[in-house]
Residue, then its C-alpha position, 0 to 999 in steps of 0.5 A: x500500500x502507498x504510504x499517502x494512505x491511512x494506514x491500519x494495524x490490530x493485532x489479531x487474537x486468533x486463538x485461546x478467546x474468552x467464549x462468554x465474553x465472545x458470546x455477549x460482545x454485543x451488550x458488552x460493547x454498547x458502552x463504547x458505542x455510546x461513548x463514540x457517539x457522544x462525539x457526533x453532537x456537532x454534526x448539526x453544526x456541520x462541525x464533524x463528519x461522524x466525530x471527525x472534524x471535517x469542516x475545520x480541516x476543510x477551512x483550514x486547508x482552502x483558506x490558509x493551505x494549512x492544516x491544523x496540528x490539533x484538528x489532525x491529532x484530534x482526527x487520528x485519535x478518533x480513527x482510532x478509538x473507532x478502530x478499536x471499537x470496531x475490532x472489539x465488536x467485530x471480534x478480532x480482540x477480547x481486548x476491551x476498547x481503551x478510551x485511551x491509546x492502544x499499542x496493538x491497535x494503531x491508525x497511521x497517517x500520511x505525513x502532510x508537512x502540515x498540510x503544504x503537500x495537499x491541494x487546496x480546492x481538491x477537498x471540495x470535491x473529493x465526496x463526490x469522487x469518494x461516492x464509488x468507495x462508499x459504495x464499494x465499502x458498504x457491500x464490504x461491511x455486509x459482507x464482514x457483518x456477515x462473517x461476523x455472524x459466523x465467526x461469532x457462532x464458531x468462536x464462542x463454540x471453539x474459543x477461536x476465531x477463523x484466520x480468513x475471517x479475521x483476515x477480511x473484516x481488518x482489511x474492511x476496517x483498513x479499507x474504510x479508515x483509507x476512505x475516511x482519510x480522503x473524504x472525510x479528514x482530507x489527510x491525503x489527496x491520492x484516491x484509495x485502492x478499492x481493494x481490501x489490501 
């Protein structure tokens, strides 16, 4: 992969799972999903896009050619936090999602020298570009909801989560924190592959 791309990395628990807690993800993991959401309050205000800050970015970059240190940090966390969510809800790891930082799971960024390498009238229209990626990553999603399914049904019977599973649902996430970093946080302005990889 390019290295002008959102990078995503989850350290996968394949084997030896906790099967009661793989059983109950669902409720269990509804805390967290209340707490990320708590971070969509300014959605009203055009102020985010999901909890990422997309119009500061946005201003920032056609006003000045800048993008700000805080809105970017700001951004990566968020990226990450979701990452870890998602990887505890769709069961790549026991690991309760952290409010805080998490060594085994990490969402790197494309360095942008603060943001002179990045066009200044392209995130105008990089959504209507992103439309065939979204399209693309919601059958993606499906798909993994899907394989989720199963995987929930055999690794709370078995205590281990199929490899080629776990495989397709972290490129899923990668693929969508790739798409997110075009269209939604305008870290970088090379289009995304379409592929899971």
């Amino acid at each position: 992969m390019s290295s002008n791309q959102v990078e995503t990395s989850i350290e996968i628990q394949l084997t030896n799972r906790d099967r009661k807690t793989v059983f109950f993800r669902g409720i269990l993991v509804f805390p967290a999903v209340i707490y990320i959401a708590s971070f969509t309050q300014s959605i009203d205000a055009g102020a985010s896009f999901g909890g990422l800050l997309f119009l500061p970015a946005l201003l920032a970059l056609l006003v000045r050619g800048v993008y700000p240190s805080y809105v970017l940090s700001f951004n990566k966390s968020m990226l990450e936090l979701n990452a870890r969510i998602s990887a505890y809800a769709l069961l790549l790891t026991d690991e309760y999602p952290s409010i805080e930082a998490n060594p085994n799971i990490k969402v790197e960024l494309p360095e942008i020298n603060g943001g002179a390498t990045l066009s200044r009238t392209l995130p105008l229209v990089k959504w209507l570009f992103a439309i065939p990626l979204f399209i693309v990553g919601v059958i993606y999603a499906v798909i993994a909801l899907v394989l989720t399914f199963f995987a929930w049904i055999i690794t709370s019977a078995t205590g281990n989560y199929p490899e080629s599973i776990a495989n397709f649902v972290l490129g899923t996430i990668d693929f969508w924190n790739r798409l997110y970093g075009y269209a939604a946080i305008l870290v970088t302005d090379d289009y995304p592959p379409f592929t899971l990889n």
